[in-house]
C-alpha positions in Angstrom: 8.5 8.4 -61.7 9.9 5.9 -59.4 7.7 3.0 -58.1 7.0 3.4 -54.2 8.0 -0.3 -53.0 4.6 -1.5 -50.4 6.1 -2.4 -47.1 3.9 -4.1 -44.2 6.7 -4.3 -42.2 9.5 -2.2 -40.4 12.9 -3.6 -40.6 13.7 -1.7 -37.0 10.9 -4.9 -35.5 13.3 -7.1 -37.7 10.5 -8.3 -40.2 11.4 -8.2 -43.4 8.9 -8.4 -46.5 10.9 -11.8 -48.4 10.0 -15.2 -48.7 12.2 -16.3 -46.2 11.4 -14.4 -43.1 7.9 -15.0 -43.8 8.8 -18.6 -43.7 10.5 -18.0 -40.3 7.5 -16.0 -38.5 5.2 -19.2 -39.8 7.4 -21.4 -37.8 7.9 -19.5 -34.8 4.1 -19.2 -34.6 3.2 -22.7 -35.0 6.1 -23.7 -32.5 4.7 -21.4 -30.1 0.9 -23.2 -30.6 2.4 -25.9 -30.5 3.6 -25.4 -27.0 0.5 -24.1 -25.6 -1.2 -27.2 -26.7 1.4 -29.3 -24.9 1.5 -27.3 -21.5 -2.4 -27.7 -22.2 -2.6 -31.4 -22.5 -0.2 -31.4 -19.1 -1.8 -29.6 -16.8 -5.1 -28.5 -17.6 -7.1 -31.6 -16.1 -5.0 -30.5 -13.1 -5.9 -27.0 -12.7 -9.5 -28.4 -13.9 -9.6 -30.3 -10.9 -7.9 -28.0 -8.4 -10.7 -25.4 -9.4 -13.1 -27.3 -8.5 -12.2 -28.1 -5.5 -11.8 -24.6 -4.8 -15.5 -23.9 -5.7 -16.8 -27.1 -3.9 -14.7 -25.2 -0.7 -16.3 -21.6 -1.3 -19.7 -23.6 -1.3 -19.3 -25.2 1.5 -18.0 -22.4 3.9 -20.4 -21.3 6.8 -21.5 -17.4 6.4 -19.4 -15.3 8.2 -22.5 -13.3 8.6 -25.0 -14.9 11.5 -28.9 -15.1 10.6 -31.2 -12.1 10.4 -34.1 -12.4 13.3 -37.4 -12.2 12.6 -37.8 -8.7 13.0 -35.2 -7.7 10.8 -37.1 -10.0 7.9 -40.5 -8.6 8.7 -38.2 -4.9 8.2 -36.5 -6.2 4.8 -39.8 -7.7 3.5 -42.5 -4.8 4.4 -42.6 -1.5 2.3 -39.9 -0.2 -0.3 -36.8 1.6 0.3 -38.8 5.0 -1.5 -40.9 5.4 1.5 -38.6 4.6 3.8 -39.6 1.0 4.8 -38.5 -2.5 3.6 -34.4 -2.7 2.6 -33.9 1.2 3.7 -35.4 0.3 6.9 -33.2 -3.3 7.2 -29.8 -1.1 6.8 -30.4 1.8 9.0 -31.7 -1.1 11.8 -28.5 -3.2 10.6 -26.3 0.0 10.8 -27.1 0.4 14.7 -25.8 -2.7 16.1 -22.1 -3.6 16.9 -19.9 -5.9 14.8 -20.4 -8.8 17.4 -23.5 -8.8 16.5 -23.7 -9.3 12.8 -20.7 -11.3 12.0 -19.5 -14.9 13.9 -16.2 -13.8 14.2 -14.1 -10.5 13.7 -13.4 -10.0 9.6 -10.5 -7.0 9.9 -7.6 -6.5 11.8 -9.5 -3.5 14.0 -12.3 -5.8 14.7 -9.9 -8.4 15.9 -8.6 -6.0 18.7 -11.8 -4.7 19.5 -14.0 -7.1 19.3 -13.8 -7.8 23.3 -14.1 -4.3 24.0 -17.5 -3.0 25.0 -17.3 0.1 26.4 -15.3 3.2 24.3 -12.5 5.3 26.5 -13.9 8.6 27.4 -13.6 11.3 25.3 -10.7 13.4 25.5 -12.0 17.1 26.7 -9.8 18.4 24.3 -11.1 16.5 21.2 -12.1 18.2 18.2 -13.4 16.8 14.8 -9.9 16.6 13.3 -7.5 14.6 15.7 -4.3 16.1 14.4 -5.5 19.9 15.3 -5.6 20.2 19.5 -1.7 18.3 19.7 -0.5 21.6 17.3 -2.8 24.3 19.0 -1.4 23.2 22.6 1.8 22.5 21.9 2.6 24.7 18.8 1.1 28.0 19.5 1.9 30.1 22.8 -0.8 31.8 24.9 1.2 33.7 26.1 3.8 35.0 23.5 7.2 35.4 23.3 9.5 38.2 24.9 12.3 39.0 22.6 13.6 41.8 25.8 12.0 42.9 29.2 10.1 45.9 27.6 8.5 44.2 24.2 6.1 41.3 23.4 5.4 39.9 20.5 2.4 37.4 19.8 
């Protein structure tokens, strides 16, 4: 019986089980901590510092969202949610009114160009739930049908 030789490593990832190679992975891995330590020592205290200032920014940023009243309070701090008071009560109150006036300024792109709008276009009379469906129905389909001669018409 032959002796099965252990192997840890695959010679298709180039690692090969002798003294030598070992040796060579040691160095490559301490070379590499050894850079990390360096770009470490350079730059952390900077990125240290530019964080910081980052946070000391988020702190100090005015809410984009503009006070609640009194009456929105009294709504958020009366009742629970189960019953249909206190923070169930705030949103559905808070779900009526208009962008302009929960937020200082205009957060998306759509609120940007709508925020000076107050008053929506009418309706169209055609409008349905799915806006793609009353362009094809009026413009796709005939109401009349097609005549393929003078005597037959097909629908």
């Amino acid at each position: 019986m032959t002796e099965k030789k252990r192997v840890c490593c695959t010679n298709a990832m180039g690692l090969n089980s002798t003294t030598a190679s070992i040796a060579g992975w040691k160095q490559l891995i301490l070379k590499e901590e050894q850079a990390r330590e360096e770009w470490r020592d350079r730059y952390a205290a900077d990125l240290n510092r530019v964080e910081d200032s980052l946070i000391e920014k988020v702190k100090n940023r005015a809410s984009d969202l503009l006070p609640r009243d009194d009456e929105e309070d009294t709504l958020l701090r009366e009742g629970i949610s189960k019953e249909g008071k206190g923070r169930q009560a705030f949103l559905k109150e808070r779900a009526v009114k208009g962008p302009q006036q929960k937020f200082r300024r205009p957060l998306t792109e759509s609120q940007r160009i709508g925020w000076t709008c107050t008053q929506l276009p009418p309706p169209s009379e055609h409008a349905q739930h799915f806006g793609r469906k009353p362009v094809i129905e009026s413009n796709f389909y005939r109401k009349t049908g097609v005549f393929t001669s003078g005597l037959h018409m097909v629908n």
